[in-house]
N, C-alpha and C positions, 0 to 999 in steps of 0.2 A: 610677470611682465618682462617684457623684451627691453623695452626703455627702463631707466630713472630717472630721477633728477640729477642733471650735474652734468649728463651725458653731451656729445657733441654729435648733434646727427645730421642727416643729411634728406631732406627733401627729394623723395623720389616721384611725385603724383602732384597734381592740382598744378595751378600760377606760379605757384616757384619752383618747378621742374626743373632738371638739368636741361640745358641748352649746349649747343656747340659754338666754338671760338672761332675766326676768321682762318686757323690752323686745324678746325677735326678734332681740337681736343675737347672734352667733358667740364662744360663751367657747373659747379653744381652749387646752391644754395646749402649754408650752414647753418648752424646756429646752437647755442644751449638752452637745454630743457630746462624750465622755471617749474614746472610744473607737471605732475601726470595726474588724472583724472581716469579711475582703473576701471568706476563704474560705466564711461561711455564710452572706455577705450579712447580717449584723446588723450594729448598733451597742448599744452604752450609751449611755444619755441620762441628766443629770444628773435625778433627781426622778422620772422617769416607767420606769410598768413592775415598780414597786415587788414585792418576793418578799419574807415572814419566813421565815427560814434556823433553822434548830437546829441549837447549836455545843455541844459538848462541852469543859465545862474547860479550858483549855492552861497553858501557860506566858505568853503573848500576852493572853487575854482568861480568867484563874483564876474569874472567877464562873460565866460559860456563859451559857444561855439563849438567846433569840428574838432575834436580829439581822435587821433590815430594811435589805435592801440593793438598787441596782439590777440586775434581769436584763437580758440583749440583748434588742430589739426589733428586728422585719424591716425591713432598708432599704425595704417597699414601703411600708410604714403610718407613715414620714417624708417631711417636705416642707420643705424651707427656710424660713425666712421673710421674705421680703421686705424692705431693709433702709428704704426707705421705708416703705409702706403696712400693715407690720407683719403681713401675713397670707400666709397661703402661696403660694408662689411653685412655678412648675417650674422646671429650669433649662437653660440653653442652652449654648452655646460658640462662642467668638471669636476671630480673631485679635488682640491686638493689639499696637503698638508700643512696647517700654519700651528706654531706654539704645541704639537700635538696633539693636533683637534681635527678632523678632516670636515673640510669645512668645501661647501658648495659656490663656484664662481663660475663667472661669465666671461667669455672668451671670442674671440674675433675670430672665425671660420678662414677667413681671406691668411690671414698672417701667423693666427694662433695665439696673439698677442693676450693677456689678462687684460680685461679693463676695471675689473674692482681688486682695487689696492688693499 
C-alpha cells in the first residue's frame, strides 16, 4: 500500500478536489489518514469525504439526530504530500541502511524526501 496511517495526503478526485485561488494558485484539500481499509482499497481521512448519518436515540447518544462523520475514500483519489514542497507527491521505494539492516522505505518521488522515519 501506497498510503498508511498517519500519513498527510491530499485529495486529488471526487468534492474535495483541488480548486483554484482568486490568484491561479492550487487550494487543495488535506487531511490525516485514521485509517486504511487494504481489502477495498479505501482509507479514512480526517475532514474529507464528509456523510450526515441519521442516528436513532441510544443509550450512547439519547438526543439522536444528523451526525457528520467521515466516509472511506478510494486510495486512487489520494496522493501524499510532499514533506517539503507541501504538494502532492507519487511515491517510490528504496532500500535503505538503518542499525545494519537494509531495511525497505517509502520516498517522495517530487523531492526524494523519506516519509517513514
Amino acid at each position: 500500500m501506497h498510503i498508511k496511517q498517519g500519513d498527510t495526503v491530499i485529495v486529488t478526485r471526487g468534492k474535495d478536489a483541488p480548486t483554484r485561488d482568486k490568484n491561479g494558485n492550487m487550494v487543495y484539500t488535506k487531511g490525516r489518514v485514521l485509517k486504511v481499509l487494504p481489502k477495498e482499497n479505501r482509507a479514512l481521512v480526517e475532514g474529507v469525504n464528509m456523510v450526515k448519518k441519521h442516528s436513532k436515540p441510544s443509550q450512547a447518544n439519547p438526543q439522536g439526530g444528523i451526525i457528520e462523520q467521515e466516509a472511506p475514500i478510494h486510495l486512487s483519489n489520494l496522493m501524499v504530500e510532499d514533506p517539503k514542497s507541501k504538494e502532492p507527491s507519487r511515491i517510490g521505494y528504496k532500500m535503505v541502511e538503518r542499525k545494519g539492516k537494509e531495511v525497505k522505505v517509502r520516498y517522495a518521488k517530487k523531492s526524494g524526501e523519506i516519509l517513514d522515519k
